[in-house]
C-alpha positions in Angstrom: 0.0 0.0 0.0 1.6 3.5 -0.7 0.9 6.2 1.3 0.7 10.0 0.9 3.6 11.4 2.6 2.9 14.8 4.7 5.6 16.4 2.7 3.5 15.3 -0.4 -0.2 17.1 0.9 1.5 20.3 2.4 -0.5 23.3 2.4 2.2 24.7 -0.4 0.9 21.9 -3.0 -2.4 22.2 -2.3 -2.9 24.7 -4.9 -1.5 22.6 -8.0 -4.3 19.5 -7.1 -7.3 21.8 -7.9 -7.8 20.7 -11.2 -10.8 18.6 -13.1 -9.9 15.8 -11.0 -10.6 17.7 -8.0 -14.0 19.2 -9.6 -15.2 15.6 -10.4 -14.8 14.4 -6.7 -17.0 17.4 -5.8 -19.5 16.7 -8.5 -19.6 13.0 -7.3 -19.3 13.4 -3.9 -22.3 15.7 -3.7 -24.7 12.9 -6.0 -23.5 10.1 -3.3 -24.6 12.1 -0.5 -27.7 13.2 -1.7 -29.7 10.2 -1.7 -28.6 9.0 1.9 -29.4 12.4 3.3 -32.8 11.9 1.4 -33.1 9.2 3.6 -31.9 10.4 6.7 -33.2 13.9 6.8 -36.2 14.3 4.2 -38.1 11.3 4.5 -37.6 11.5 8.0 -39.5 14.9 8.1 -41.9 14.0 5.9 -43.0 10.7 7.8 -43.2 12.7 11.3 -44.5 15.6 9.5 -47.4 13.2 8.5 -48.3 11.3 11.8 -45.9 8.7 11.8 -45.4 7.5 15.2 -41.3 7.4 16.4 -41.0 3.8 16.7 -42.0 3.1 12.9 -39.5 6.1 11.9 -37.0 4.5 14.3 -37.5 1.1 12.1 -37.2 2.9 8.7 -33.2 2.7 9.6 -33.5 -1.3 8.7 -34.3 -0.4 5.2 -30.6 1.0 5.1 -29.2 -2.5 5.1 -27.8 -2.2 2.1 -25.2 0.4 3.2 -24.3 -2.8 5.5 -24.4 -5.3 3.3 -23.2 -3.6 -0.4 -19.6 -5.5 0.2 -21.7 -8.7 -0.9 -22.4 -7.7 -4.6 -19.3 -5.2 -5.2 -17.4 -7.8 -6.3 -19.7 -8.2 -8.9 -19.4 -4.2 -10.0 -15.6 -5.0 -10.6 -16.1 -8.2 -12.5 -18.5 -7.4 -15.1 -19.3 -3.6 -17.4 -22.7 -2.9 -18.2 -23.7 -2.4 -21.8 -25.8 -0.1 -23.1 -27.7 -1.3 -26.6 -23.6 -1.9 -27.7 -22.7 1.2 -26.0 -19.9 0.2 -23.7 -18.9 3.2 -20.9 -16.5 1.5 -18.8 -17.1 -0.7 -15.4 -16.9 2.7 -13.4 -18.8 5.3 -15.5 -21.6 2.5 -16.9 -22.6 1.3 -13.3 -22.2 5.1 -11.9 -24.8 6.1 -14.5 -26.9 3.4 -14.0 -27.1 3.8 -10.0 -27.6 7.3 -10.8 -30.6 7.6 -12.9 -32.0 4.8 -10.6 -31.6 7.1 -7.9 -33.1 9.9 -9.5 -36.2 8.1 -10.4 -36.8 6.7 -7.0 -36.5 9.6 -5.2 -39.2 11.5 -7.4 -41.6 8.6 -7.1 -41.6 8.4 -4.0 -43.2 12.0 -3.0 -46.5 10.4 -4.7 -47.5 8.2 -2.1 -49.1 9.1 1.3 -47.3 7.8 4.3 -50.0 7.4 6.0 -52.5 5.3 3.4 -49.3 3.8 1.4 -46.6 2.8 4.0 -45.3 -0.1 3.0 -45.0 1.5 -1.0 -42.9 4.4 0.9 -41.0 1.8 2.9 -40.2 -0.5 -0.2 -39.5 2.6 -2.2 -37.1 3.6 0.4 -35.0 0.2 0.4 -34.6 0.2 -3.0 -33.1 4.2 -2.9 -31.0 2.2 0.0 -29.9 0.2 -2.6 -29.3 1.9 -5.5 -27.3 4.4 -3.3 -25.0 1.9 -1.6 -24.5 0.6 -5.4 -23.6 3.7 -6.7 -21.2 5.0 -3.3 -19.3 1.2 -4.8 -18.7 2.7 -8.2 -18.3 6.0 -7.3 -15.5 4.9 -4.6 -13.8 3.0 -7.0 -14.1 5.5 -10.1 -12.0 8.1 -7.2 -9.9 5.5 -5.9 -8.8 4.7 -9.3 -8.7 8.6 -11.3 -6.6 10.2 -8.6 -2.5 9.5 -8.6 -1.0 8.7 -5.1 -0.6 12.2 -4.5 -4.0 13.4 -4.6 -5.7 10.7 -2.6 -5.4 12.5 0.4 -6.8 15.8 -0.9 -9.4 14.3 -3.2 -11.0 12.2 -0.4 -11.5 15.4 1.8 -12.9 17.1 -1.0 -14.9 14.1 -2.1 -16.1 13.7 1.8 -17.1 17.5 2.1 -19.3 17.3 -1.2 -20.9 14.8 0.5 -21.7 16.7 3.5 -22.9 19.7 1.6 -25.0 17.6 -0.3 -27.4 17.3 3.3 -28.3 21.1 2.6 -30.5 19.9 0.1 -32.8 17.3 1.7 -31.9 18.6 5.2 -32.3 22.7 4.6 -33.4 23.6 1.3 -36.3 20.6 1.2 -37.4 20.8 4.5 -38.2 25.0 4.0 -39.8 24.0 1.1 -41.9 21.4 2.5 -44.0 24.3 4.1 -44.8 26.0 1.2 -45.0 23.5 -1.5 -46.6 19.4 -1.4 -44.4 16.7 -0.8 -44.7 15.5 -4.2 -42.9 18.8 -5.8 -40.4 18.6 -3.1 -39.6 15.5 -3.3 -39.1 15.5 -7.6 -36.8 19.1 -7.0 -34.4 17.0 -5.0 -34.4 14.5 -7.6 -33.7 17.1 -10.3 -30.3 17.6 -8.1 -28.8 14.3 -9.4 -28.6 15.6 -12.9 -25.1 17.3 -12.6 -23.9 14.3 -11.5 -25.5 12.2 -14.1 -24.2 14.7 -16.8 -20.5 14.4 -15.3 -20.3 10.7 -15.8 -21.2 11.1 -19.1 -18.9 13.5 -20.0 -15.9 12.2 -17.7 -13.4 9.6 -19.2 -13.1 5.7 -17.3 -9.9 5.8 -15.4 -7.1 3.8 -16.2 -6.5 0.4 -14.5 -4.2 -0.3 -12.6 -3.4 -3.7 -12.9 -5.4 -6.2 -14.7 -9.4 -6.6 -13.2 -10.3 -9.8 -11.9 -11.0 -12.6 -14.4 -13.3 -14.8 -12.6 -15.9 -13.6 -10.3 -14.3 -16.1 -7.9 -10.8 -14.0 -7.9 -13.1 -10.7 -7.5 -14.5 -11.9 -4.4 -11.7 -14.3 -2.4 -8.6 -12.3 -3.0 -9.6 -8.9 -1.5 -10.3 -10.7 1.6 -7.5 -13.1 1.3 -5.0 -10.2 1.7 -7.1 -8.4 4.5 -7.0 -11.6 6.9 -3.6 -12.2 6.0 -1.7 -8.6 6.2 -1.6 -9.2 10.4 -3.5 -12.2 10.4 -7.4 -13.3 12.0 -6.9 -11.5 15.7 -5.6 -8.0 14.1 -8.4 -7.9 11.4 -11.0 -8.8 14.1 -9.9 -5.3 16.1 -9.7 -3.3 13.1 -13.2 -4.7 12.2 -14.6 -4.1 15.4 -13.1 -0.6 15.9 -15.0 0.4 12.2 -18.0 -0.6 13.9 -17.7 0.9 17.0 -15.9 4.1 16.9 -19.0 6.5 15.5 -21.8 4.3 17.2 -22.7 6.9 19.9 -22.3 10.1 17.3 -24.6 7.9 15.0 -26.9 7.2 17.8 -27.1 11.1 18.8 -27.9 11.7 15.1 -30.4 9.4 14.0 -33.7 11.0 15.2 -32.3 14.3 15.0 -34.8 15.8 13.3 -37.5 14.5 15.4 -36.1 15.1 17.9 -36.1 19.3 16.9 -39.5 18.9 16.0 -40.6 17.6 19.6 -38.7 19.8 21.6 -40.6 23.0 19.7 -39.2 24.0 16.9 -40.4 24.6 13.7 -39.5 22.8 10.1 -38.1 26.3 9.2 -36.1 26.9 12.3 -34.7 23.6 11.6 -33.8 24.1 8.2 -32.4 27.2 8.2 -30.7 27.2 11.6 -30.0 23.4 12.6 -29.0 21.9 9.3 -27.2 24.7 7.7 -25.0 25.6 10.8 -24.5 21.8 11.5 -23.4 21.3 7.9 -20.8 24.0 7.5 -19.7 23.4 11.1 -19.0 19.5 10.2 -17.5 21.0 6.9 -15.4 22.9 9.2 -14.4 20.1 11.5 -13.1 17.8 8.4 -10.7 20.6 6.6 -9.4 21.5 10.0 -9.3 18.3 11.4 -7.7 17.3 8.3 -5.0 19.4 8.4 -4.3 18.6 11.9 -3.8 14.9 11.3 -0.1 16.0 9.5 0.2 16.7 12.6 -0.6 14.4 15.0 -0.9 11.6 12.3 -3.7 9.2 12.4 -3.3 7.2 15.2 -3.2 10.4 17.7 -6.6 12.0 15.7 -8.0 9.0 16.3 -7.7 9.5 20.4 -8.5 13.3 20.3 -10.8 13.9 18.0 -12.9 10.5 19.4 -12.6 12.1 23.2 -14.0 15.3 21.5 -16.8 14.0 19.4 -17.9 11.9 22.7 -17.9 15.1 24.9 -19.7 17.2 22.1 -22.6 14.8 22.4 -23.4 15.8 26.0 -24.4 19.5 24.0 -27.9 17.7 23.2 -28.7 16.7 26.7 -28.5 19.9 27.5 -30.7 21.1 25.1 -33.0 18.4 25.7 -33.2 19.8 29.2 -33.4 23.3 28.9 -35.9 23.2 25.6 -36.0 25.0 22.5 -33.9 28.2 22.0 -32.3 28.9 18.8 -29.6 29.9 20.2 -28.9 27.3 22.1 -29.6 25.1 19.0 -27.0 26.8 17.2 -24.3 26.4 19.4 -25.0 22.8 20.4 -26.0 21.7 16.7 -22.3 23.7 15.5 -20.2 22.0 18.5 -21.8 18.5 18.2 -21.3 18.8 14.3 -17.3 20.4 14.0 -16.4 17.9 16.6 -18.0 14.6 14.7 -16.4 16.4 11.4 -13.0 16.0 13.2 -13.8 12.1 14.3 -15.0 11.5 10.4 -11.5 13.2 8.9 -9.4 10.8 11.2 -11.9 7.5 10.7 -11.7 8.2 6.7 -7.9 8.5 6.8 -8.1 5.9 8.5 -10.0 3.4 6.5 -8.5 4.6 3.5 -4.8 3.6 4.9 -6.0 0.7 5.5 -7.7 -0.5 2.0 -5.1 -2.6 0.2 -4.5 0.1 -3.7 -5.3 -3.6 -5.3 -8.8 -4.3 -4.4 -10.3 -1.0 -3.6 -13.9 -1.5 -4.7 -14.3 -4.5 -2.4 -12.2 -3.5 0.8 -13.6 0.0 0.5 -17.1 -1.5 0.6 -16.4 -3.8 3.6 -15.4 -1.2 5.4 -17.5 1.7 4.8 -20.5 -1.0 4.9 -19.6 -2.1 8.5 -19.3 1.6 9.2 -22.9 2.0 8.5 -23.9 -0.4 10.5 -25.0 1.2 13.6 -27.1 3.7 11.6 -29.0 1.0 10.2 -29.5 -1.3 12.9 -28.4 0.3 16.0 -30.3 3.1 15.4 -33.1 1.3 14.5 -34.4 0.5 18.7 -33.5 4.5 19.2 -37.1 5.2 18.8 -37.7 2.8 21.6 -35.1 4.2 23.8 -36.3 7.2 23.8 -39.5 6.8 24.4 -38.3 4.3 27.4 -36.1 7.0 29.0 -36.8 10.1 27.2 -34.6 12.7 25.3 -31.7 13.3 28.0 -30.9 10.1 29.4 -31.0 9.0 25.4 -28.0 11.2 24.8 -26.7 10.3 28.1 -26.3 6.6 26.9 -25.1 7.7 23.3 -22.1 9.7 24.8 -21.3 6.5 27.5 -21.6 3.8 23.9 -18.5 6.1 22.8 -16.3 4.5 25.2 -16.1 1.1 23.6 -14.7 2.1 20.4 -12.4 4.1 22.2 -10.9 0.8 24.6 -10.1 -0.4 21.1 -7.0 2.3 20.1 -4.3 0.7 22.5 -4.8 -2.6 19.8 -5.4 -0.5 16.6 -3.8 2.4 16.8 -1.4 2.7 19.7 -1.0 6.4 21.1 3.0 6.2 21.3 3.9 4.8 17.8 1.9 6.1 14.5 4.0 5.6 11.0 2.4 9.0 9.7 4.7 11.2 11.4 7.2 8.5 13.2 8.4 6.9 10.6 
């Protein structure tokens, strides 16, 4: 595996990586965020907006298994190219089109149901968006992985990761204001029509060069990605490094999960929340992953990993508070901004993370792996919040998602030792 040297990503060469490369992973990084903020922001609005009781909202984060599960057919999205009536785009660009305009479509049907009358359409309609999502984060992941040099990895991830994040202004801001002027089927088709750019760049973008020859058999596509995880440090190593990506954002992704319900019962308006909460929670988290990745050259990743996980533990006691003291915008600001810079710091450090440890040969289907046991507690995890909360109500719920921090955290010692980190060491 080659890594990006600090010398390589200082500050002074930063200027001479913003080029089309750079502008695709912002195009793309914005279409592969869009349709998991859909998800987790819009559709949650607009079930709770339309009676909806908690615990069925709490259960609509199962239908985000494939985000868990989308290691099972990537090895399939590196063994075979789709083809197009003869028309042959590439492995990358054909199944990133495809998941794309699948995408699209889904998200503008799905405004035309009634929650309420149609429930199980909405919640079938949502799965498959789940789907075609996770399908298109594989393609997407590998098109990066495989158009940026050594170099720019570094660089293009962050920008990559930031697109994504801005991408929640759209379902989580710009929707949700929208929503109270406008029906749910209008809003949900003008998110839709956000896809296009992204749809537009794949088609004018060129498929990246291989490196290396792509597997052969569907049997090499699956075994040897896995082959040379288990035996890089052997079955006891890859078990920690497993069980750290699970649990090192399971309390933030707790916090999160019923966010916007949670704004909603405490007082405040769909407005309120979408200008105030979601627009100073995005730029605050954009915030937190720029600076906390220019912080990592110097600490190195094994050191982020320990602050920035004590910080994004701490920053989760901010919505006990406001659970206590009730709604003031103010006060939503503030905890909404601290909450999201400190989990933006926590992402920088887990996605330099995971990316040093995905093996250059088999991207698609270690990159999948990981990110998809990443996303585990937001699909099942979260899915019992709604039943915690109603158990012990709003404060003691953040109480238990700042303690479920710690576990992750016991981890570091195996994973990433405090005293020794080859980023800046050596």
């Amino acid at each position: 595996m080659s890594t990006p040297t600090p010398d390589s990503l200082a500050p002074s060469g930063w200027r001479a990586y913003f080029n089309t490369r750079m502008l695709i992973c912002v195009v793309l990084g914005f279409t592969s965020g869009l349709p998991l903020f859909t998800l987790i922001s819009l559709v949650q609005a607009w079930l709770r907006s339309e009676g909806v009781n908690l615990e069925a909202i709490g259960l609509f984060a199962l239908i985000q298994f494939p985000y868990t599960w989308k290691f099972l057919w990537s090895p399939l999205m590196d063994r075979f190219m789709p083809n197009y009536l003869g028309w042959r785009p590439g492995r990358r660009r054909g199944w990133m089109l495809l998941t794309q305009l699948l995408v699209a479509g889904t998200i503008a049907v799905m405004g035309l149901f009634s929650p309420q009358q149609n429930i199980w359409t909405v919640a079938a309609l949502a799965a498959a968006l789940a789907f075609f999502s996770a399908s298109a984060d594989i393609s997407i992941d590998a098109y990066r992985r495989e158009l940026l040099p050594d170099l720019e990895q570094g660089l293009g991830t962050a920008v990559h990761v930031n697109a994504y994040k801005v991408a929640g202004l759209i379902p989580g801001s710009l929707a949700l204001i929208l929503s109270d002027h406008l029906p749910w089927s209008q809003v949900f088709l003008i998110t839709a029509l956000f896809m296009v750019p992204g749809i537009i760049m794949t088609l004018l973008v060129a498929e990246p060069k291989i490196q290396g020859a792509p597997p052969r058999t569907l049997r090499e596509a699956v075994i040897l990605p896995f082959n040379e995880f288990i035996g890089r440090a052997g079955w006891r190593q890859a078990l920690y490094i497993l069980g750290f990506i699970f649990l090192y954002k399971l309390g933030d992704s707790m916090a999160t999960s019923l966010s916007t319900s949670f704004y909603l019962d405490i007082g405040f308006t769909r407005t309120e929340i979408g200008v105030i909460a979601k627009a100073t929670g995005l730029w605050a988290s954009v915030a937190g992953g720029l600076i906390g990745g220019a912080w990592l050259f110097k600490l190195g990743i094994h050191r982020g990993l320990w602050v920035f996980g004590v910080a994004q533990m701490i920053s989760t006691l901010g919505f006990a508070w406001l659970a206590h003291t009730g709604p003031d915008l103010f006060g939503l600001g503030v905890v909404i901004a601290l909450e999201a810079f400190c989990a933006g710091l926590g992402t920088a450090a887990f996605t330099a993370y995971i990316a040093r440890t995905t093996d250059p040969r088999y991207t698609a289907t270690q990159f999948a792996l990981f990110t998809s046991l990443a996303s585990v507690p937001r699909t099942f995890a979260n899915a019992g919040t709604g039943y915690i909360v109603d158990v012990t109500g709003w404060t003691h719920f953040f109480l238990i998602c700042a303690v479920l921090a710690l576990p992750g955290m016991l981890l570091l010692p195996k994973i990433a030792p405090w005293g020794r980190d080859p980023d800046i060491d050596g």
